[in-house]
Backbone as a ProteinNet text record, in pm:
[ID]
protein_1_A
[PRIMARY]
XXXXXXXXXXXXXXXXXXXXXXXXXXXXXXXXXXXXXXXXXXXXXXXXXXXXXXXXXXXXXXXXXXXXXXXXXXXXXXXXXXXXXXXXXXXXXXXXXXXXXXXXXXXXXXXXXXXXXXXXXXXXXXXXXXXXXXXXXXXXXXXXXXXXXXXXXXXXXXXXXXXXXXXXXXXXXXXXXXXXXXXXXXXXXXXXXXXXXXXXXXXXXXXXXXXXXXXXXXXXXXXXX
[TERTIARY]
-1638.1	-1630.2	-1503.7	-1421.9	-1294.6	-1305.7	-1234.4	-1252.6	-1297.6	-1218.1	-1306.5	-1427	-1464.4	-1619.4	-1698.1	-1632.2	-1704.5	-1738.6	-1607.7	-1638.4	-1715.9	-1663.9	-1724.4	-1902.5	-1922.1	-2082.4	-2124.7	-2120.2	-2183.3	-2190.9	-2076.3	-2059.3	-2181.2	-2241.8	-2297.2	-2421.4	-2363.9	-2497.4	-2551.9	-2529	-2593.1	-2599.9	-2582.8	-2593.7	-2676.8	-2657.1	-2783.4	-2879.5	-2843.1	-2920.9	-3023.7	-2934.4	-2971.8	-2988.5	-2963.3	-3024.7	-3137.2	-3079.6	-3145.5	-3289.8	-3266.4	-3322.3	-3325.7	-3240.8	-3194.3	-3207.1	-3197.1	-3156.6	-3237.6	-3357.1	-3382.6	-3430.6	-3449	-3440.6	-3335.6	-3222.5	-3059.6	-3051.6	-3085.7	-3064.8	-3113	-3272.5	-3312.9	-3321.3	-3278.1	-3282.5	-3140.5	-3038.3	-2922.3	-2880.8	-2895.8	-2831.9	-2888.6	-2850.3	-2912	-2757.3	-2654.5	-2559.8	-2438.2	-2322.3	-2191.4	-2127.3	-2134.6	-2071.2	-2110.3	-2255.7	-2321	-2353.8	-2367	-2307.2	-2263.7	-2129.1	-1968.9	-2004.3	-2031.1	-2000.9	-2125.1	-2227.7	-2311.2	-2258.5	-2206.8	-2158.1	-2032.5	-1944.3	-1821.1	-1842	-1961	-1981.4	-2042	-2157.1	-2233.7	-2129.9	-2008.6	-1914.1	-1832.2	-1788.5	-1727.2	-1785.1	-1954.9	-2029.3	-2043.6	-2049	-2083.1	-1959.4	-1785.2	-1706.3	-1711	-1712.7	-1702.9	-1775	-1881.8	-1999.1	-2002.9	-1996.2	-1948.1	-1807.4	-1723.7	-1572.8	-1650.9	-1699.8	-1754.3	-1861.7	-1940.7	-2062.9	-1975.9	-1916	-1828.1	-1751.8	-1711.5	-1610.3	-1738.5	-1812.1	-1867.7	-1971.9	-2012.7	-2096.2	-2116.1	-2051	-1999.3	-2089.3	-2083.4	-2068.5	-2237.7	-2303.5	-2408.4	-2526.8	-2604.3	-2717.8	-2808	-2873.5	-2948.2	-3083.6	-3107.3	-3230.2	-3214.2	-3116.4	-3051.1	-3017.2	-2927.5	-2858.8	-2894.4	-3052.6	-3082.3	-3003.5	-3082.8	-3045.1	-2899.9	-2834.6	-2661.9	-2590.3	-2670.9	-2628.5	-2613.3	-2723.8	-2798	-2693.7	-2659.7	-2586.5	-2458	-2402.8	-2253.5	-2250.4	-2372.6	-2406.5	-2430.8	-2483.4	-2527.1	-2376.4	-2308.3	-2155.3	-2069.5	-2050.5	-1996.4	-2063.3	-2164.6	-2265.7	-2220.6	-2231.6	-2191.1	-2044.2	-1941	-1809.3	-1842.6	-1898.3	-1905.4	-1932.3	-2088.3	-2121.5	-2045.7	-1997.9	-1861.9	-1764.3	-1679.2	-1598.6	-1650.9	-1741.6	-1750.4	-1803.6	-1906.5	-1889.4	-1789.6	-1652.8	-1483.5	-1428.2	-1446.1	-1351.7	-1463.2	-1569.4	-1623.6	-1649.2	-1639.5	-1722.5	-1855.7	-1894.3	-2029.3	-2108.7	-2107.2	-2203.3	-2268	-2163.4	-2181.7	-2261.9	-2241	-2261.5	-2424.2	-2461.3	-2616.3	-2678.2	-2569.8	-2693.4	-2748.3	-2634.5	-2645.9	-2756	-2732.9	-2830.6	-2898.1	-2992.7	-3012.5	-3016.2	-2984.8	-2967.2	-2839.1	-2742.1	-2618.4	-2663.4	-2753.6	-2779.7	-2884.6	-2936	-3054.9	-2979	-2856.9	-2741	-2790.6	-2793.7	-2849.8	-2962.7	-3064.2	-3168.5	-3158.3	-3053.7	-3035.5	-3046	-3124.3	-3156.1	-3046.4	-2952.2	-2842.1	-2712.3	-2746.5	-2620	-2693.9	-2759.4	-2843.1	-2867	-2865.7	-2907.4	-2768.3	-2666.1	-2558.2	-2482.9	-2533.6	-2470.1	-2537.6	-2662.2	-2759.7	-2739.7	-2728.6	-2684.3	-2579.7	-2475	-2372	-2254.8	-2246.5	-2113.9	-2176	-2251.1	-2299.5	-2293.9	-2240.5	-2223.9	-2100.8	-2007.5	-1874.4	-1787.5	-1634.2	-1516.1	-1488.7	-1341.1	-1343.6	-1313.3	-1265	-1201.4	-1324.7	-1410.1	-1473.2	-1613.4	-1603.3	-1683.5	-1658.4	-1520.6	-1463.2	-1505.5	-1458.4	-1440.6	-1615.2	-1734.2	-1841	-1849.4	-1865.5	-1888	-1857.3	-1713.9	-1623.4	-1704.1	-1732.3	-1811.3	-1915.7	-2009.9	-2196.2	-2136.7	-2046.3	-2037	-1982.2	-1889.9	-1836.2	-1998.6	-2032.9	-2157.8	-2277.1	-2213.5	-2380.6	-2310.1	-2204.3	-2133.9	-2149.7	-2082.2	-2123	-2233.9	-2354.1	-2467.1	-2486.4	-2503.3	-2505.6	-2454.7	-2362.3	-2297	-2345.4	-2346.6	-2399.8	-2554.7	-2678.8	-2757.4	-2743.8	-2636.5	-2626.9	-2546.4	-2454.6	-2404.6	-2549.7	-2591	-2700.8	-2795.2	-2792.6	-2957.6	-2892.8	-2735.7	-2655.9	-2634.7	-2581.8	-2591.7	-2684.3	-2816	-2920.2	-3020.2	-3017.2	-3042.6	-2952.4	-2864.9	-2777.1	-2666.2	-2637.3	-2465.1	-2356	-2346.7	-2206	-2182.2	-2103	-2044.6	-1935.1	-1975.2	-1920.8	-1875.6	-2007.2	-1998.9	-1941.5	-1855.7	-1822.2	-1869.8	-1876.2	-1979.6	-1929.2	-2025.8	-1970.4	-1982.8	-2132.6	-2170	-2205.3	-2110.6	-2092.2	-2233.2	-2326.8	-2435.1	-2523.4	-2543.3	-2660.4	-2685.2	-2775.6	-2782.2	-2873.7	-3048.3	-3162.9	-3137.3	-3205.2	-3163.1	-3309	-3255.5	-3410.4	-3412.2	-3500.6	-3562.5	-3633.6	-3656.9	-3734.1	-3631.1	-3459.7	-3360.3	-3384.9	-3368.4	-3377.6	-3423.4	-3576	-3635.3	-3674.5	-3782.3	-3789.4	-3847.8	-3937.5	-4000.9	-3824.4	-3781.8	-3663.2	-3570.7	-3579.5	-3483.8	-3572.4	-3718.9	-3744.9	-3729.1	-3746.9	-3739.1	-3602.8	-3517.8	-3379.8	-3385.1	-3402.4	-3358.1	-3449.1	-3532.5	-3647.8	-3608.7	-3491.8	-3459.3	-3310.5	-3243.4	-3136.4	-3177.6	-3341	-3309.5	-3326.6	-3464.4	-3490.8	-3398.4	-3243.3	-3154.3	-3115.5	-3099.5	-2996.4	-3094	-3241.4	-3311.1	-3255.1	-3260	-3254.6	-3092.7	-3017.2	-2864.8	-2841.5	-2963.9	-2965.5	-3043.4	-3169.2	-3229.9	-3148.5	-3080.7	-2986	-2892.3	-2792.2	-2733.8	-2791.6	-2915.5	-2977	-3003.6	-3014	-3077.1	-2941.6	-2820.4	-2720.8	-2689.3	-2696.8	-2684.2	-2768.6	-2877.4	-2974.3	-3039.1	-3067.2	-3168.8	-3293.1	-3388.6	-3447.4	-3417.5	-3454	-3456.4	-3558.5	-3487.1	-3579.1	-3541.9	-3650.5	-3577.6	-3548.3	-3425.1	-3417.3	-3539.3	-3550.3	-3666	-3692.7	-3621.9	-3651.9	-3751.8	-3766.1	-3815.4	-3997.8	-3989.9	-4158.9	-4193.7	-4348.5	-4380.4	-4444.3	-4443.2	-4477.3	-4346	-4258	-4115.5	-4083.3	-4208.2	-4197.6	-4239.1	-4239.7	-4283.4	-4330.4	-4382.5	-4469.9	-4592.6	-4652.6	-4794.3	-4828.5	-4731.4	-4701.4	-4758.4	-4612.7	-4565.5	-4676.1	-4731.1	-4826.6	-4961.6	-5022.4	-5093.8	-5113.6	-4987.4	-4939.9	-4973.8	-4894.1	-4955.8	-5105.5
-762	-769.5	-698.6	-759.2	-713.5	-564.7	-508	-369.5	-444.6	-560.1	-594.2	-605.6	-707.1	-688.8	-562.8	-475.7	-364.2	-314.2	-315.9	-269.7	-339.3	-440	-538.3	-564.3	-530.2	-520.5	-430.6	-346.7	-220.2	-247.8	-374.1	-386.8	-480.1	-586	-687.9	-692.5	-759	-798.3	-713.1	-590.6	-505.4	-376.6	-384.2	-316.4	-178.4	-65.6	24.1	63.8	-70.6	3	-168.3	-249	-342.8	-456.9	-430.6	-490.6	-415.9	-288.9	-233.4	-118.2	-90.4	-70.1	106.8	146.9	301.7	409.2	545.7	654.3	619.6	577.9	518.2	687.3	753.6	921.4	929.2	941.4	951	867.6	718.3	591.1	567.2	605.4	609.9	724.7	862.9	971.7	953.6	944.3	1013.5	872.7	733.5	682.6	644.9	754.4	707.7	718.1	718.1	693.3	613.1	561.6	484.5	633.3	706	841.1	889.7	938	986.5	903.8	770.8	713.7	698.4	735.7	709.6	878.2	935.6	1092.9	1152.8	1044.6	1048.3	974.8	892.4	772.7	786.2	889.7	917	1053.3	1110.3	1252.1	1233	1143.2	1078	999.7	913.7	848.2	943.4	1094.7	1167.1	1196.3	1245.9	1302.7	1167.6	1044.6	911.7	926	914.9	873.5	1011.7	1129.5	1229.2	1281	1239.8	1293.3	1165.2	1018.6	934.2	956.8	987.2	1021.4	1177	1279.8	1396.8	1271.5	1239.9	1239.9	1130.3	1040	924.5	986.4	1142	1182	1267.8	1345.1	1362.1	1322.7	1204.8	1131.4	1154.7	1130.8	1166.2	1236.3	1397.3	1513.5	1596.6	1482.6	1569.4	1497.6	1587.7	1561.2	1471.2	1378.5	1270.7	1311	1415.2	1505.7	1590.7	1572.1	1732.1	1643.1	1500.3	1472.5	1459.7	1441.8	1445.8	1517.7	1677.5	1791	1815.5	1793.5	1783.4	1702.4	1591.4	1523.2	1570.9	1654.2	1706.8	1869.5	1864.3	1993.1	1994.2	1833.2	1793.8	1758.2	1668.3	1609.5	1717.1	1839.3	1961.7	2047.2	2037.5	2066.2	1999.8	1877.7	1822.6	1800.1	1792.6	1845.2	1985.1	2058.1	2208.5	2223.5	2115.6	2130.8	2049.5	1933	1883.3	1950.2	2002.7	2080.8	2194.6	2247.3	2347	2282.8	2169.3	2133.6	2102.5	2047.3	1992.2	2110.4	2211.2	2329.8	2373.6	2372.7	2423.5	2320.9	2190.8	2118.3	2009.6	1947	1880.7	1884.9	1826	1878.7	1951.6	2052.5	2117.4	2052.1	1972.5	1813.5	1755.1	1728	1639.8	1704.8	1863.8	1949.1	1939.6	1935.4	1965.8	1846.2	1743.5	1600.9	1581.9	1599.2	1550	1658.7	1805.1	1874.5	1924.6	1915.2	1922.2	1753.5	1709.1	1570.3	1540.2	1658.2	1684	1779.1	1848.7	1932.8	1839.1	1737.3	1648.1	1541	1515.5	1445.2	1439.2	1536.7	1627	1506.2	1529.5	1419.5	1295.9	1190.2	1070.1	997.8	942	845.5	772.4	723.8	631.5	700.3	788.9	898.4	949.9	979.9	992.2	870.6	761.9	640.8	566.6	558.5	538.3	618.4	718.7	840.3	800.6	752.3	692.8	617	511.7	351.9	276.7	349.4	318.9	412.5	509.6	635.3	632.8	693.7	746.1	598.7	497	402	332.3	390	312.1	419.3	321.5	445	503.7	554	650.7	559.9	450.9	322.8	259.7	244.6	135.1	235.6	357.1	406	473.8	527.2	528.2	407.9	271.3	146.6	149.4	168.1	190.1	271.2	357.2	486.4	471.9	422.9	371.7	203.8	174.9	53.4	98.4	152.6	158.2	267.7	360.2	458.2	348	276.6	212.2	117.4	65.5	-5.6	57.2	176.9	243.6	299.9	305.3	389.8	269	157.4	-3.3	28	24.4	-24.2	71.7	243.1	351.5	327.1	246.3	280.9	109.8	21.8	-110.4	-71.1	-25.9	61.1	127.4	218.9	331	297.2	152.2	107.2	-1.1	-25.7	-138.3	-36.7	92	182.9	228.8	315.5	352.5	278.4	145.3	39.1	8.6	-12.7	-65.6	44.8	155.4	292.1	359.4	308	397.7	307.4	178.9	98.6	186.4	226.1	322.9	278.1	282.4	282.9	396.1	536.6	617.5	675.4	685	786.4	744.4	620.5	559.9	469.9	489.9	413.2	269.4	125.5	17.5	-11.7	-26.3	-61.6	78.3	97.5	230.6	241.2	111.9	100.3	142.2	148.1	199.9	359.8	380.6	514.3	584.4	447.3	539.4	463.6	559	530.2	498.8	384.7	288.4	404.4	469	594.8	551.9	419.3	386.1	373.6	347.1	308.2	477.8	564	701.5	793.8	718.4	809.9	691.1	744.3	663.1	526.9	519.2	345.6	266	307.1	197.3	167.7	279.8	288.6	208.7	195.4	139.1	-27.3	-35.7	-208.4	-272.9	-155.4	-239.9	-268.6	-144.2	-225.9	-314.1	-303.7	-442.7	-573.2	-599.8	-685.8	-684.6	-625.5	-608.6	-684.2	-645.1	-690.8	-848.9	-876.4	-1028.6	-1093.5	-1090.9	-1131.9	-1143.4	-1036	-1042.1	-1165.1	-1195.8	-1306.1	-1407.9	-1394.6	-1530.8	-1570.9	-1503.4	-1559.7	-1586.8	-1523.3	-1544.2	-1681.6	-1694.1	-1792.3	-1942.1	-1955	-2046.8	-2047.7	-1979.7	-2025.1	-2085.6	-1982	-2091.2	-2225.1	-2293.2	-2391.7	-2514	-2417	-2485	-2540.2	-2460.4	-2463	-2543	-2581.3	-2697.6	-2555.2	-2458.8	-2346	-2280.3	-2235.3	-2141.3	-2011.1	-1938.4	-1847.8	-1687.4	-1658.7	-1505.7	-1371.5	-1299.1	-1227.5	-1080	-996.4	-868	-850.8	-836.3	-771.5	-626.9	-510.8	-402	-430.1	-520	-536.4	-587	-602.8	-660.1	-536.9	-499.1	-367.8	-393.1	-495.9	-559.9	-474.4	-425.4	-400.4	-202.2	-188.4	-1.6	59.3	134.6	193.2	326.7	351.3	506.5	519.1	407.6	381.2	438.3	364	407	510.5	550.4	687.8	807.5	768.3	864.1	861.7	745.1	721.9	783.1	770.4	832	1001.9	1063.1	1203.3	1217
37.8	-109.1	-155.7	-218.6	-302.5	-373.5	-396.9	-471.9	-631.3	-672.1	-819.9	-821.2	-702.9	-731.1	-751.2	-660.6	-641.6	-774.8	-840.7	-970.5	-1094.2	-1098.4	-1168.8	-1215.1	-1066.7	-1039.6	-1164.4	-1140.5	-1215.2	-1387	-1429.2	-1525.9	-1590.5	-1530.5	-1548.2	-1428.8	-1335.6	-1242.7	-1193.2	-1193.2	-1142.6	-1240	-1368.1	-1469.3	-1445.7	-1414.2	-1366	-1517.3	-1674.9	-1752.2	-1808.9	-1772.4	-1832.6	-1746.2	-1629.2	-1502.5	-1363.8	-1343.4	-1265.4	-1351.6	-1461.1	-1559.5	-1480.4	-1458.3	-1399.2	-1536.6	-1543.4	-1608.7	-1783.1	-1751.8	-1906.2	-2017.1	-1908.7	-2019.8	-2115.1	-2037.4	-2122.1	-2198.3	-2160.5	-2257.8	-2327	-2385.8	-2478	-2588	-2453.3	-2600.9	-2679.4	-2625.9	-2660.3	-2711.4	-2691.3	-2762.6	-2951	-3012.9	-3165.7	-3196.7	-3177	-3186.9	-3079.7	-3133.8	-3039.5	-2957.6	-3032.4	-3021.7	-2870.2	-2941.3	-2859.4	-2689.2	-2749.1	-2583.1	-2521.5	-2598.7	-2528.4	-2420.5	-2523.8	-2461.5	-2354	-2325.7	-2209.6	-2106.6	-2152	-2040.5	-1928.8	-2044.6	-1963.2	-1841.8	-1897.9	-1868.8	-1699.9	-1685.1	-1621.5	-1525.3	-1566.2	-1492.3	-1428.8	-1478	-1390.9	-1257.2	-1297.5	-1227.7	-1091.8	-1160.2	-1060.5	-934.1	-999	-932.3	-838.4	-901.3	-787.7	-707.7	-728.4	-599	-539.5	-547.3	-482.4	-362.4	-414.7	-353	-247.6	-258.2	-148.3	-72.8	-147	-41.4	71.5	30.8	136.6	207.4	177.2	250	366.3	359.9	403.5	486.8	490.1	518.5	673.8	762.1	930.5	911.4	872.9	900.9	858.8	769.6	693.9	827.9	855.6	905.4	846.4	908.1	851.7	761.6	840.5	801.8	640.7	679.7	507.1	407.4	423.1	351.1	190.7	169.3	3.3	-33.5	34	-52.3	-48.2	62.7	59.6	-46.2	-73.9	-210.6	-335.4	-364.5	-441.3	-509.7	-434	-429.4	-469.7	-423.6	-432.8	-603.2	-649.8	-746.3	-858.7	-851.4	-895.6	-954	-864.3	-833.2	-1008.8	-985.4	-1069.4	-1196.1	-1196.8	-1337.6	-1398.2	-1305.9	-1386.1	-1393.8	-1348.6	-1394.4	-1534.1	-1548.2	-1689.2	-1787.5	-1745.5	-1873.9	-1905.6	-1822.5	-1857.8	-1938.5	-1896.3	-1997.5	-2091.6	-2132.9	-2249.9	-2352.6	-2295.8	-2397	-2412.7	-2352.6	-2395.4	-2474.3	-2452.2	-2554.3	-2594.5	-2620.2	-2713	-2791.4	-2894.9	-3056.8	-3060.9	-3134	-3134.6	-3124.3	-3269.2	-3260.9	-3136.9	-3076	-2977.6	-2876.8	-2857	-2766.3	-2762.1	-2864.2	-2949.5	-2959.6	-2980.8	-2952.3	-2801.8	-2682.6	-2560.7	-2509.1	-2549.7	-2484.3	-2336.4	-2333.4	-2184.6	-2126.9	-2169	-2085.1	-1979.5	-2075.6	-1961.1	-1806	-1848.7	-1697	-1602.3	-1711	-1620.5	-1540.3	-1549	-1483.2	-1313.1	-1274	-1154.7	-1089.2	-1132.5	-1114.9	-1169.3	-1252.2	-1270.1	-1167.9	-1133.2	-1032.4	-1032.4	-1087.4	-1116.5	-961.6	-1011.9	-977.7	-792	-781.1	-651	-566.4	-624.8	-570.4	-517.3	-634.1	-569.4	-424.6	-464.6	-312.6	-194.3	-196.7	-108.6	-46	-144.7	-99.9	-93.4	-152	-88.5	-29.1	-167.8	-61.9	61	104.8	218	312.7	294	379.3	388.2	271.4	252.2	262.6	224.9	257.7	126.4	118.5	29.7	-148.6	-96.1	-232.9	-269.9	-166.6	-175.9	-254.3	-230.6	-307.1	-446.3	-485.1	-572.7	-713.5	-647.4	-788.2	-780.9	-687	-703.3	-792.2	-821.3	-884.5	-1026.7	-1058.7	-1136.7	-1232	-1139.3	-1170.3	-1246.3	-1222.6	-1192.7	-1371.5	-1369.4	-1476.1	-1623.9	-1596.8	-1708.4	-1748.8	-1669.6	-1689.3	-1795.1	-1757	-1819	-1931.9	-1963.6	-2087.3	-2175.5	-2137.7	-2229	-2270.2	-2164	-2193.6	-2292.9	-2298.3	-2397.9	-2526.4	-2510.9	-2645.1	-2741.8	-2643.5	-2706	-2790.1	-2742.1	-2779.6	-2886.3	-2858	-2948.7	-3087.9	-3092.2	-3191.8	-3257.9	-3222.5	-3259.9	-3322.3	-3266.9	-3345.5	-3458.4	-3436.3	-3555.3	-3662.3	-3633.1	-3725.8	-3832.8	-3739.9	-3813.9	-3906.8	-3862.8	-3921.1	-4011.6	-4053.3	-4161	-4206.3	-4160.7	-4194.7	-4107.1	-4016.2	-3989.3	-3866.9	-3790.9	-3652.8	-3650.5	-3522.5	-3489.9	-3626.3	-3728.4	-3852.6	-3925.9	-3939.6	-4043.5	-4108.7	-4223.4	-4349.2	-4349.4	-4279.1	-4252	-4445.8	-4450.5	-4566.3	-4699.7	-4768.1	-4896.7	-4938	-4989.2	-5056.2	-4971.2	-4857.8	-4767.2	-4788.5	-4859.7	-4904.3	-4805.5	-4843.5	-4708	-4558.4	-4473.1	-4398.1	-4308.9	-4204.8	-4150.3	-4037.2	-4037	-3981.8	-3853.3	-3836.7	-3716.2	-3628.3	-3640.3	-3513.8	-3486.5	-3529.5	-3481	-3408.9	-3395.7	-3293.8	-3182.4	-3080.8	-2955.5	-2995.8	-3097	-3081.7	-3093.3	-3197	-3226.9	-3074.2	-2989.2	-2870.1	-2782	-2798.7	-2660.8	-2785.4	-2847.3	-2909.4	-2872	-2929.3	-2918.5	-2760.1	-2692.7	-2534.4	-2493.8	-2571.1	-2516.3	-2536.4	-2666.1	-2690.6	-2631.5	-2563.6	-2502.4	-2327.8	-2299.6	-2157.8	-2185.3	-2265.6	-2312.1	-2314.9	-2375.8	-2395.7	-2286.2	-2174.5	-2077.8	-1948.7	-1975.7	-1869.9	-1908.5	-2092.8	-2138.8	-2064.5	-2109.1	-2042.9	-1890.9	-1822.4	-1669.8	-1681.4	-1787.9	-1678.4	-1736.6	-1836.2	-1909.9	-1820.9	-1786.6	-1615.1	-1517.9	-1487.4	-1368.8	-1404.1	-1582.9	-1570.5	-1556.9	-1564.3	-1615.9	-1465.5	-1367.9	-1280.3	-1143.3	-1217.8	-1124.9	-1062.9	-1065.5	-953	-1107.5	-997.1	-1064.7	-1086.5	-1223.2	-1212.5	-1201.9	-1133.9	-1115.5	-1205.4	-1274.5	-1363.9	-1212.5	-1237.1	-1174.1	-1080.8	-964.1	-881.1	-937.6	-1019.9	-1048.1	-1225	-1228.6	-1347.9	-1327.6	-1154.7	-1135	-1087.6	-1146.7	-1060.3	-911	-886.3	-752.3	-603.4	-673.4	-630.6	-625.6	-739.8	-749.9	-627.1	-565.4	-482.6	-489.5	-605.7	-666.4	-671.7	-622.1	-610.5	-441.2	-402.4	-207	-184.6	-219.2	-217.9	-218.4	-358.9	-435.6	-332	-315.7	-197.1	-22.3	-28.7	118.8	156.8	6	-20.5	-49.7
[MASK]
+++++++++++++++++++++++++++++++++++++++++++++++++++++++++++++++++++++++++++++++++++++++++++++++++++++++++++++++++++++++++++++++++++++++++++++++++++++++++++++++++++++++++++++++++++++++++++++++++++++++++++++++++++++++++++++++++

C-alpha cells in the first residue's frame, strides 16, 4: 500500500470516528463546538503520530509479554508533553473546555489500537502517514460534529455570529442527547453513501463490521474472567 493510502485511510474508509466508531468519550463530550474539535483533534494527532513513530521504532526490542504496558507508557509520555503545552500556550477557554479529556488521551482506544495494529508491525513512514492519517480523520470528524452542534445551538461557527438574530439558544445541540443524535445521523449518512456505491456498483452492501455487536468482544472477554 502507497504511503497515500496509508494516509488517506484514516480519512474516510477507515474513519476511527465515523467508520470504526473509536474514542466516542472525546467525540461526544468535547465536540459542542468547531473550536473545541479542532483543539482535541490536533492534540490527540500529536499524541497518534508520536507514539506511533517510538512504538515502530521500538518494536524489535519490546518483549511480547510487556509490550501493552510499554505502549502505554510511550503513549502516557506524549500526553503529558501535550497537556503541558497547551496549559503554556492555549487559550484558557479552551484549556477548561477540553479538560480531563486531554489526560484521558492515555486510554483512547484510537491511539493504543493503532500502536497495536500497526506501528508495532510497520516501519518508521509507514507508521508515521498512519498516525498522520487515523489523527486528521478524527480532527474532521471532531470538528464536522462540533460545527453542526455549534451551528444548530446558537447560529455561530468558531464563535462567530453566522445569523445576528439568533438570540436563544437550542440547548439540546449542547449537552449529550444532541451529540449522540447528530452522530447518529452522521453514521446513517455515512451507510447510506456506502450502500449507494455498492448499488452503483452491481455488489452488496455491508454496513462497517465494528458497527454489529456480533463483532464486540466484551461479552468474551467478560465471560472468560
Amino acid at each position: 500500500m502507497s504511503l497515500w493510502n496509508e494516509y488517506a485511510k484514516g480519512i474516510w474508509r477507515e474513519n476511527p470516528v465515523l467508520v470504526l466508531v473509536l474514542g466516542m468519550c472525546p467525540t461526544l463530550a468535547v465536540s459542542t463546538s468547531i473550536k473545541n474539535g479542532l483543539g482535541m483533534g490536533l492534540a490527540t494527532t500529536f499524541v497518534l503520530v508520536g507514539s506511533n513513530l517510538v512504538v515502530s521504532s521500538i518494536r524489535k526490542l519490546v518483549p511480547r509479554k510487556v509490550r501493552i504496558p510499554c505502549y502505554i507508557v510511550v503513549i502516557a509520555t506524549f500526553v503529558t508533553i501535550v497537556d503541558m503545552l497547551m496549559h503554556a500556550y492555549a487559550p484558557p477557554e479552551l484549556n477548561e473546555a477540553l479538560g480531563i479529556f486531554i489526560p484521558l488521551i492515555v486510554v483512547n482506544c484510537i491511539v493504543l489500537g493503532r500502536a497495536e495494529a500497526f506501528a508495532s508491525k510497520k516501519g518508521l513512514l509507514d507508521s508515521f502517514m498512519d498516525g498522520l492519517g487515523m489523527g486528521t480523520g478524527f480532527t474532521l470528524a471532531l470538528m464536522a460534529l462540533g460545527g453542526v452542534r455549534e451551528f444548530l445551538g446558537s447560529g455561530s461557527l468558531f464563535e462567530i455570529k453566522l445569523i445576528p438574530g439568533w438570540n436563544t439558544e437550542f440547548l439540546l445541540m449542547k449537552f449529550a442527547p444532541g451529540a449522540f443524535i447528530v452522530l447518529g445521523l452522521f453514521l446513517a449518512g455515512m451507510n447510506w453513501i456506502g450502500s449507494r456505491r455498492a448499488r452503483r456498483e452491481g455488489r452488496l452492501y455491508f454496513p462497517p463490521r465494528e458497527l454489529n455487536c456480533a463483532n464486540c468482544r466484551i461479552c468474551r472477554i467478560v465471560g472468560e474472567d
